[in-house]
TIMAR-946055 format. One record per atom (N, C-alpha, C, O, CB): residue number from 1; atom name; y, z, x. Coordinates in pm, whole numbers, plus 32768, in hexadecimal, padded with zeros to 4 digits. Glycine has a CB too. Layout:
% residues N
NUM|CA|Y|Z|X $
...
END
This chain:
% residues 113
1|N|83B8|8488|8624 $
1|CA|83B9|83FA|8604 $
1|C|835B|83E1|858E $
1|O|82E5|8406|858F $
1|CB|838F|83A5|867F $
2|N|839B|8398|851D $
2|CA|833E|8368|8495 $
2|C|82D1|8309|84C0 $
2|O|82FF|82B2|850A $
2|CB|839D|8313|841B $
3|N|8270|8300|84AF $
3|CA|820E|82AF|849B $
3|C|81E8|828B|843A $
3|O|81E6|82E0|83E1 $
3|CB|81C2|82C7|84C2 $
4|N|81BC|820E|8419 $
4|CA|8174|81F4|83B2 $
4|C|8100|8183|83C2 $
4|O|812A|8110|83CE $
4|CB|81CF|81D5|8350 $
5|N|808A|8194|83C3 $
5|CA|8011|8139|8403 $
5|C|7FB1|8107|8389 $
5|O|7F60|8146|8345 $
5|CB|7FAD|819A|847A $
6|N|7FDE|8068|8385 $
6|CA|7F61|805A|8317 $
6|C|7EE5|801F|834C $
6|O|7EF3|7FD0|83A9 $
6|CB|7F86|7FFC|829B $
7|N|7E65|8039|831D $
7|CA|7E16|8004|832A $
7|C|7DBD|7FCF|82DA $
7|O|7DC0|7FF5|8265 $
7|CB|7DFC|802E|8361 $
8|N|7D5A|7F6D|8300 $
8|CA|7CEE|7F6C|8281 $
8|C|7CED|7EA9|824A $
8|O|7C92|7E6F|820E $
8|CB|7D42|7FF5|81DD $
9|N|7D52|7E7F|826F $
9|CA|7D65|7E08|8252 $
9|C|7CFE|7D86|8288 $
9|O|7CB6|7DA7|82E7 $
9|CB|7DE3|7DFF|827B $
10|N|7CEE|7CF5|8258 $
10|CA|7C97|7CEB|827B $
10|C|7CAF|7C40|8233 $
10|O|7D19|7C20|81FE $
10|CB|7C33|7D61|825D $
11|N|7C25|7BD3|8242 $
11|CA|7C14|7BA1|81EF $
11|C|7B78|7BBC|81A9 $
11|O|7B13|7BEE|81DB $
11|CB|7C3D|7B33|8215 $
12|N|7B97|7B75|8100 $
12|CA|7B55|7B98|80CD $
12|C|7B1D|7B41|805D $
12|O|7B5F|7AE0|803A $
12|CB|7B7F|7BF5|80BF $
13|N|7ABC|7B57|802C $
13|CA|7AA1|7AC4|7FE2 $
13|C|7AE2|7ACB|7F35 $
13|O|7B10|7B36|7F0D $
13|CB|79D7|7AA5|7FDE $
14|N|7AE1|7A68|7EEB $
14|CA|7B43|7AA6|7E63 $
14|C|7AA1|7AFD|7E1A $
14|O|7A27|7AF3|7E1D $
14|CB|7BA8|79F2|7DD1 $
15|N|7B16|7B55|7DDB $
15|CA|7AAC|7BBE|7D6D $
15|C|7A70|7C2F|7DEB $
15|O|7A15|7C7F|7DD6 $
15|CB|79FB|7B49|7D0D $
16|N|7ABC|7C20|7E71 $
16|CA|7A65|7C95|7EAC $
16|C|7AD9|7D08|7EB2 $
16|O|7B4E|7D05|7E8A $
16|CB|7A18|7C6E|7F55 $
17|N|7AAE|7D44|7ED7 $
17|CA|7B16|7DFE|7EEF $
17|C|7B56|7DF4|7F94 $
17|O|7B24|7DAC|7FEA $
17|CB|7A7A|7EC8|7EF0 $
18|N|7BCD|7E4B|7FAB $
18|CA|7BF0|7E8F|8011 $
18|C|7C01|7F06|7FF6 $
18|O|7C2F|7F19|7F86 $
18|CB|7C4C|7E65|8048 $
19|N|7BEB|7F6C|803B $
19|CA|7C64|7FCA|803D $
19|C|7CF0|8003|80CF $
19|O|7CC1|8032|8137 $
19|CB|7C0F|8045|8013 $
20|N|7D44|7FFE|80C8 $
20|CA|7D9F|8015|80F1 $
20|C|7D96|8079|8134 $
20|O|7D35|80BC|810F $
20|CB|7DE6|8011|80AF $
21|N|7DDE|80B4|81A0 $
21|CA|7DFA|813A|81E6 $
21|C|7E82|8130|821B $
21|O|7EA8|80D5|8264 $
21|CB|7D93|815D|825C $
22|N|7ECD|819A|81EF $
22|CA|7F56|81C9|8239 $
22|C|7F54|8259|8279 $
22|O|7F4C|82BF|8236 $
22|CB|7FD2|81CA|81CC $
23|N|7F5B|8254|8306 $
23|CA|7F70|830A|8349 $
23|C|8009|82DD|8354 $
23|O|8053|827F|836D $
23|CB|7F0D|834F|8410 $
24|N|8003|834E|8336 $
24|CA|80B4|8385|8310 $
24|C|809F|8417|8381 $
24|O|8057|847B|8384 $
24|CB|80DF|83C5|821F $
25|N|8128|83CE|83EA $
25|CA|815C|8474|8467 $
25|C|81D4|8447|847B $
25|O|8202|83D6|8489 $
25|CB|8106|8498|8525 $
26|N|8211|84D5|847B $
26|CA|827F|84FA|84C0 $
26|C|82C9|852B|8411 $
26|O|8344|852C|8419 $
26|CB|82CF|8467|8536 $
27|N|82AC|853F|83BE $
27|CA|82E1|8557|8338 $
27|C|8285|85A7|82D5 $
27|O|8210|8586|82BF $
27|CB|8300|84D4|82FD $
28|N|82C4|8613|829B $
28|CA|8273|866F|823F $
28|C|8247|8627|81E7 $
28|O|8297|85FE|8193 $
28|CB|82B2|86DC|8201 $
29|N|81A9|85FB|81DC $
29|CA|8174|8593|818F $
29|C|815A|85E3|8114 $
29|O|814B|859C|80B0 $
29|CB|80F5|8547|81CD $
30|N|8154|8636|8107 $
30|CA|8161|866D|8079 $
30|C|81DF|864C|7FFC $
30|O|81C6|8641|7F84 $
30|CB|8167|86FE|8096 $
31|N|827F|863F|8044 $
31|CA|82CB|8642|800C $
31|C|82D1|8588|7FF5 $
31|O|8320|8556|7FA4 $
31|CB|8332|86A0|804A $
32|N|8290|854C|8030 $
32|CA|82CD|84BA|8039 $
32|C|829B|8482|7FBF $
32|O|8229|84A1|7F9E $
32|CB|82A0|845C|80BF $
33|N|82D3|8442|7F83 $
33|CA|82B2|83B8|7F30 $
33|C|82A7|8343|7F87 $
33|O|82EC|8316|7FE2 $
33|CB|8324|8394|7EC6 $
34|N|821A|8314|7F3E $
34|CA|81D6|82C0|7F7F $
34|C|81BD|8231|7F52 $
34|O|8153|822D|7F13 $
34|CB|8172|82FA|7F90 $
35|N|81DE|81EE|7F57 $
35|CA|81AB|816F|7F3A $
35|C|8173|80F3|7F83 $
35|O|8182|80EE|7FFD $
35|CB|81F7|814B|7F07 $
36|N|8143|80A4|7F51 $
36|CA|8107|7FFB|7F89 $
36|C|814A|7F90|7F58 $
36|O|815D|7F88|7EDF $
36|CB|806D|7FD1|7F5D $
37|N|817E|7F1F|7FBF $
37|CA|81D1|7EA0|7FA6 $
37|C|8174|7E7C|7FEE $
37|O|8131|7EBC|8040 $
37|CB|826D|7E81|7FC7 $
38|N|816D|7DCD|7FBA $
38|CA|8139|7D51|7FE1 $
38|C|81C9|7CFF|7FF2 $
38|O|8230|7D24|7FBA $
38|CB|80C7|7D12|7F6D $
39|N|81C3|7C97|803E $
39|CA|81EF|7C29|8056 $
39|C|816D|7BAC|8067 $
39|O|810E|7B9D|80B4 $
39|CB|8248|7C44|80CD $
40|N|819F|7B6A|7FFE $
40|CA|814D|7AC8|8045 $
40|C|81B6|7A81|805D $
40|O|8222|7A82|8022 $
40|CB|80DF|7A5C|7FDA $
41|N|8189|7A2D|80D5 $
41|CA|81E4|79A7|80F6 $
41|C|8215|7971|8091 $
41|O|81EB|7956|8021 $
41|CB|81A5|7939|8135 $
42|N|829B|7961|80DC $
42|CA|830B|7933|8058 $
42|C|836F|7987|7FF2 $
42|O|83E0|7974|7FC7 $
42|CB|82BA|78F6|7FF2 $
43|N|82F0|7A07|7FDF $
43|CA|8333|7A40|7F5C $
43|C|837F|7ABD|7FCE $
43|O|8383|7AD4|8047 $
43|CB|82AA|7A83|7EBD $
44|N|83B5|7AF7|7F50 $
44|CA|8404|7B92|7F6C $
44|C|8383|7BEE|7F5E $
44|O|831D|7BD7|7F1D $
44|CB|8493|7BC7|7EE4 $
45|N|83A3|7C60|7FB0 $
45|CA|8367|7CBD|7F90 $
45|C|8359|7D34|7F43 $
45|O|839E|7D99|7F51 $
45|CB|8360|7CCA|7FCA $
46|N|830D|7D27|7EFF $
46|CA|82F0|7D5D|7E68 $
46|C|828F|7E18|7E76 $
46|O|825A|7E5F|7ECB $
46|CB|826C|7CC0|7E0A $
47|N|82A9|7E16|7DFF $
47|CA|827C|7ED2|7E00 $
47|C|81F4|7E8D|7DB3 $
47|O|81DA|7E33|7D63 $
47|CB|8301|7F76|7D82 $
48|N|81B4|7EF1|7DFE $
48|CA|8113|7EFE|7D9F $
48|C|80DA|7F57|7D56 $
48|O|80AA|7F30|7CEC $
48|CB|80AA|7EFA|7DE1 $
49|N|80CF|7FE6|7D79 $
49|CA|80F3|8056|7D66 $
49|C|8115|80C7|7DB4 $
49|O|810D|80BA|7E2E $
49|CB|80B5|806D|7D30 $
50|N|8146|8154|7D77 $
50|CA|8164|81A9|7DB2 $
50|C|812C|8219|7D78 $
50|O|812C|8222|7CFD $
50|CB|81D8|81A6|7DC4 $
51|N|80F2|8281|7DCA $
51|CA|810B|8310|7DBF $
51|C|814C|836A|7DDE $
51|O|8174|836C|7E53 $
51|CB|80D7|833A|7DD2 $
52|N|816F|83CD|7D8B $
52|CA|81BF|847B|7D97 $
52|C|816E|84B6|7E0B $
52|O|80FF|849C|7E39 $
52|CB|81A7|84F9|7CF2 $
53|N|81DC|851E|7E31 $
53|CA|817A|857C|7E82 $
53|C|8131|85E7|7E0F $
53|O|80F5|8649|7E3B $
53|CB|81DC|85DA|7F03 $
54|N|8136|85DA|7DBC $
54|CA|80CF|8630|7D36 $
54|C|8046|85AC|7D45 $
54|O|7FE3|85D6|7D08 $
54|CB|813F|8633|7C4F $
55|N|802F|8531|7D7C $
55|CA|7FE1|84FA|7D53 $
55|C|7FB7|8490|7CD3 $
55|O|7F53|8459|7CA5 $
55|CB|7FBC|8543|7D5E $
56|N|8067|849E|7CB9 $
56|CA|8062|8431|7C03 $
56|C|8077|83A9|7C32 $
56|O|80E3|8386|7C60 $
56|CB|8102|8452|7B70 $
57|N|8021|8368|7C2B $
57|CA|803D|82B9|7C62 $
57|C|8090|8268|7BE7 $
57|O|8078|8278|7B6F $
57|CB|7F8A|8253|7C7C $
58|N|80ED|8216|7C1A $
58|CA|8100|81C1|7BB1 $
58|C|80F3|813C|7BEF $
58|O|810C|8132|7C67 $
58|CB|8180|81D7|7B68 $
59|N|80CD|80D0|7BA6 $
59|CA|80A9|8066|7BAB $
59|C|8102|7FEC|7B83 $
59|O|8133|7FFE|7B14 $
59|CB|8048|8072|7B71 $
60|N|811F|7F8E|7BB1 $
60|CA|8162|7F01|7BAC $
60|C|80EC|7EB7|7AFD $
60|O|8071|7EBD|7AFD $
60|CB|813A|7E90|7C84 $
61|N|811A|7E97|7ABB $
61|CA|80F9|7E7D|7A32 $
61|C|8081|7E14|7A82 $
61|O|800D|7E35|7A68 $
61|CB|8187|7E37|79B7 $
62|N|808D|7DAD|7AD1 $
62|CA|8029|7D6A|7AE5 $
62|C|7FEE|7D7A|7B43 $
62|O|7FB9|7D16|7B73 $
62|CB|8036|7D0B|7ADE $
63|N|7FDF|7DDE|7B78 $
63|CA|7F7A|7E4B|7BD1 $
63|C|7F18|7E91|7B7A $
63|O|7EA3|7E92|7BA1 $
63|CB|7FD1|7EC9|7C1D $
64|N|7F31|7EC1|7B1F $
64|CA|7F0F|7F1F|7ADD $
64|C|7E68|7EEA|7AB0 $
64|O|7E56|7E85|7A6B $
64|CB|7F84|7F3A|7A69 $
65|N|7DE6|7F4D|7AEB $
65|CA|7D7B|7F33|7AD2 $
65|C|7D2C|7F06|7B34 $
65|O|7CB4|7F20|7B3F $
65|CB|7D7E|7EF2|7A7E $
66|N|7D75|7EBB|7B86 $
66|CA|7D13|7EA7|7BFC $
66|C|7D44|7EAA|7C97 $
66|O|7D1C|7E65|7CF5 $
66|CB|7CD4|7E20|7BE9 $
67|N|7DC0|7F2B|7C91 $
67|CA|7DF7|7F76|7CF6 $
67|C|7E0C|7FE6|7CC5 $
67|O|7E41|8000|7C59 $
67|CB|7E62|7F49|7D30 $
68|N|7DD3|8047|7D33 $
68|CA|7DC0|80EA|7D3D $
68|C|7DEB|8127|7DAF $
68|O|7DAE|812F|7E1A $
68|CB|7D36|8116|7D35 $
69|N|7E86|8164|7D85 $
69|CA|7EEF|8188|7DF2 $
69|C|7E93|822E|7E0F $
69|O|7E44|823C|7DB1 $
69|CB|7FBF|818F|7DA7 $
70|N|7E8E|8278|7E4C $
70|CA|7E21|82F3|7E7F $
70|C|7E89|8358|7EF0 $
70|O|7EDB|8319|7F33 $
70|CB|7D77|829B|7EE9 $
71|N|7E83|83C6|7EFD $
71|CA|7EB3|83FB|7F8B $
71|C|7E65|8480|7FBC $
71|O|7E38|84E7|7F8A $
71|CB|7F58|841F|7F83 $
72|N|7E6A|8460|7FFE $
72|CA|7E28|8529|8033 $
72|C|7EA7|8581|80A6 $
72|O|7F21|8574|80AE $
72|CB|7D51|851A|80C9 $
73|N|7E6D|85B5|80D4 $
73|CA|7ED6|8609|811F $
73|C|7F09|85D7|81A2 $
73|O|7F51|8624|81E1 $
73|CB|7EA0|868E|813A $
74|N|7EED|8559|81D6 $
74|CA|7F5D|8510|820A $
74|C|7F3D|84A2|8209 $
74|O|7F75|846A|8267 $
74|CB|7F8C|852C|827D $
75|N|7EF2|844F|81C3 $
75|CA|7EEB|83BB|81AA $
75|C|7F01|8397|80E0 $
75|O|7EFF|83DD|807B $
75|CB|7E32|8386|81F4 $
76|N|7F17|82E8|8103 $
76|CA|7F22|82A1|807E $
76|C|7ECC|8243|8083 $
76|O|7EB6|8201|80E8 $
76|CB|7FA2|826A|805A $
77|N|7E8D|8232|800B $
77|CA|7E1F|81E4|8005 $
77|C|7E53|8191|7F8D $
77|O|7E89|81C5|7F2B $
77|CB|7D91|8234|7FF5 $
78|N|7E3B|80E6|7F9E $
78|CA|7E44|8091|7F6C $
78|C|7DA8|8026|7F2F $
78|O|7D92|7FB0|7F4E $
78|CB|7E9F|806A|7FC3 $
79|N|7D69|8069|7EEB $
79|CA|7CD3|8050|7EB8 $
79|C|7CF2|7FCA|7E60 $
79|O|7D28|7FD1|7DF2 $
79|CB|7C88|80E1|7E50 $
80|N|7CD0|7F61|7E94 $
80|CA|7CE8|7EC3|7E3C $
80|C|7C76|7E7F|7E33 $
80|O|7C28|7E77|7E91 $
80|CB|7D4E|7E51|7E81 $
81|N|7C61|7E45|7DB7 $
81|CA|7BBB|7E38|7D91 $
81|C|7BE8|7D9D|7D2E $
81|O|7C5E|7D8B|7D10 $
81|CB|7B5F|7EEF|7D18 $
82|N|7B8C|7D48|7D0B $
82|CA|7B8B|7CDC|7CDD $
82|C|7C00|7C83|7D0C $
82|O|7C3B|7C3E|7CB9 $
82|CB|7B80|7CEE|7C60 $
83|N|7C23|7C82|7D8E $
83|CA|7C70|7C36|7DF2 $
83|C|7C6A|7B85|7DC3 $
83|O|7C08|7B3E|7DAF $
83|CB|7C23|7C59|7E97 $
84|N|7CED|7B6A|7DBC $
84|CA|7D19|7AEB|7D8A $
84|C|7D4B|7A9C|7DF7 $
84|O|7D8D|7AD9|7E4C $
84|CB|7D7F|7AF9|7D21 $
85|N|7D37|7A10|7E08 $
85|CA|7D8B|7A05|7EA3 $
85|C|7E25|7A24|7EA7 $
85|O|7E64|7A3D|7F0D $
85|CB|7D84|7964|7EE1 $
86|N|7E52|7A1F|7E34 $
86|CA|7F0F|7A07|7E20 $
86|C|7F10|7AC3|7E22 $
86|O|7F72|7AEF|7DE7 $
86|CB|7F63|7996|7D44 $
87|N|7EB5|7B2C|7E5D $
87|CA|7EC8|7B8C|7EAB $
87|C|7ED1|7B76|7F15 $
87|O|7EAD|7BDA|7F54 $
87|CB|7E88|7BD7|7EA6 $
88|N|7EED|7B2C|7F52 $
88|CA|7EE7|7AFC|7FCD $
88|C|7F75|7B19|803A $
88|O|7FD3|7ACA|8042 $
88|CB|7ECA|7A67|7FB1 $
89|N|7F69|7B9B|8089 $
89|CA|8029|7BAA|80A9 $
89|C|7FED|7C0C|8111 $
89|O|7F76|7C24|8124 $
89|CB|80BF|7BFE|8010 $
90|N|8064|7C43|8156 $
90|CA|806E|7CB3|8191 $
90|C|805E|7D1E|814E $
90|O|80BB|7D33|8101 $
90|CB|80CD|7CBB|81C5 $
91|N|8004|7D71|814D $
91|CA|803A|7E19|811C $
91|C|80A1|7E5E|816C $
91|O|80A0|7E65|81E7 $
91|CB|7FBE|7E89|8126 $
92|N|80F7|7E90|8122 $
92|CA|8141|7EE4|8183 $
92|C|8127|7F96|8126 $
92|O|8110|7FA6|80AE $
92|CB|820B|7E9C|8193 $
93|N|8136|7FFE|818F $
93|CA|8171|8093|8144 $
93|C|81C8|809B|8143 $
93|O|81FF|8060|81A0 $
93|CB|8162|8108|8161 $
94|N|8224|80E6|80E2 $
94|CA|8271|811C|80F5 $
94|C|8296|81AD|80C7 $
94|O|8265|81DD|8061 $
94|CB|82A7|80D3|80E4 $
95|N|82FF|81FC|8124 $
95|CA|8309|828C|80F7 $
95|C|8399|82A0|80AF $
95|O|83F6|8261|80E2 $
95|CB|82F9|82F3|817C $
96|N|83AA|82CD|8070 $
96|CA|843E|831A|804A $
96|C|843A|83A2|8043 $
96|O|83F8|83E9|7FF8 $
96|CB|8479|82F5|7FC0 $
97|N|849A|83C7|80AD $
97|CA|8489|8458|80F7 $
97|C|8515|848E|80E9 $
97|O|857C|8452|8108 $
97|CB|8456|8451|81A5 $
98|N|850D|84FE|80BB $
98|CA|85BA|84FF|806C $
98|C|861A|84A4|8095 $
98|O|8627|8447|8046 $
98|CB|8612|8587|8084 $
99|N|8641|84A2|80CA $
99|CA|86B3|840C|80B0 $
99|C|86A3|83A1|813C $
99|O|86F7|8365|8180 $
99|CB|8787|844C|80AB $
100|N|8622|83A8|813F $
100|CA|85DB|830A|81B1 $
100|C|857E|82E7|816E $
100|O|852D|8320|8124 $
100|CB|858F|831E|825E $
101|N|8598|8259|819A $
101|CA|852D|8224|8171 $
101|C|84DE|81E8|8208 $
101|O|8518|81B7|8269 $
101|CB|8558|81B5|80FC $
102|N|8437|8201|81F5 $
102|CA|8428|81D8|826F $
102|C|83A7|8143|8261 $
102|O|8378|813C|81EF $
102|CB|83F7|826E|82CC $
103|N|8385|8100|829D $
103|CA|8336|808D|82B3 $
103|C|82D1|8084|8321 $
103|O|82DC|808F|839B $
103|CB|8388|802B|82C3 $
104|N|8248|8065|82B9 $
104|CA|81F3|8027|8323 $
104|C|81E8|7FB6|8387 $
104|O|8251|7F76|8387 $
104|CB|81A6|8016|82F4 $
105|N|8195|7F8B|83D6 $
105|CA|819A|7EFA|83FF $
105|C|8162|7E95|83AD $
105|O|8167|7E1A|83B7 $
105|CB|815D|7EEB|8475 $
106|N|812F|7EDE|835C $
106|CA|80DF|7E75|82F4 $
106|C|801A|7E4C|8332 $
106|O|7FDB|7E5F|839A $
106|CB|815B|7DBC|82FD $
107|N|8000|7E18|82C1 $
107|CA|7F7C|7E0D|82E5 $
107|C|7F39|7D91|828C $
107|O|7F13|7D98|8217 $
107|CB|7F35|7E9C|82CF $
108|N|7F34|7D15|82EA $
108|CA|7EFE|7CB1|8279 $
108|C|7E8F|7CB5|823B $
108|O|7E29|7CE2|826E $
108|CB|7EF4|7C41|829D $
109|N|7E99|7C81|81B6 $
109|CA|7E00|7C75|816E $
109|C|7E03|7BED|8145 $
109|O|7E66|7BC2|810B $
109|CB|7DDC|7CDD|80E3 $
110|N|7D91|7B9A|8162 $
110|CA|7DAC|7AFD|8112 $
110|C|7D28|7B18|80DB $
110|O|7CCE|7B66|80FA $
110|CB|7DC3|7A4F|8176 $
111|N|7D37|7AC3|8081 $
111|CA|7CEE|7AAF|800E $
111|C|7C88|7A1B|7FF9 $
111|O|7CBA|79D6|7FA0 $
111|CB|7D5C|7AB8|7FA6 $
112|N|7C31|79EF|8020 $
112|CA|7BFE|797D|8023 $
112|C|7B7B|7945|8048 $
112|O|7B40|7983|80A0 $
112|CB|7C3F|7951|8058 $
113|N|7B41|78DE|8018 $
113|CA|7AB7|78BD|8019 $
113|C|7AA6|7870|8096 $
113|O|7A37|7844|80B5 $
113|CB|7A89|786F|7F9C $
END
């Protein structure tokens, strides 16, 4: 059975940091591509970034700089720093595992004074 567990979420005040945690079981976490979606109320849920199983992150153009996608040998790390409230959503993981895709439960982070 796939798992995927995020943790790390939280509230937080604006301009402060989280970082994220995904354990990834039941799937060769080496081979998976990895990524992080948010949803905020209302909207669709959007890509933030992703990493290779080589470790090459790519980034959503307005992510870029103050999100740091990370993995080790069976977790994904989502490192977010100068936090805005309109970051304000669910994190979710996600895996793409040769031809599945699998989903976290998500993990809220709000953003606010």
């Amino acid at each position: 059975q796939v798992q995927l567990v995020e943790s790390g979420g939280g509230l937080v005040q604006p301009g402060g940091s989280l970082r994220l945690s995904c354990a990834a079981s039941g799937i060769i976490f080496s081979i998976a591509y990895m990524d992080w979606y948010r949803q905020a109320p209302g909207n669709q849920r959007e890509l933030v970034a992703s990493i290779d199983p080589g470790g090459i992150p790519n980034y959503v153009d307005s992510m870029k700089g103050r999100f740091t996608i990370s993995r080790d040998i069976a977790k994904v790390y989502l490192q977010m720093s100068s936090l805005k409230p309109e970051d304000t959503a669910v994190y979710y993981c996600h895996a793409k595992y040769g031809r599945y895709d699998y989903w976290g439960q998500g993990t809220q982070v709000t953003v606010s004074s």
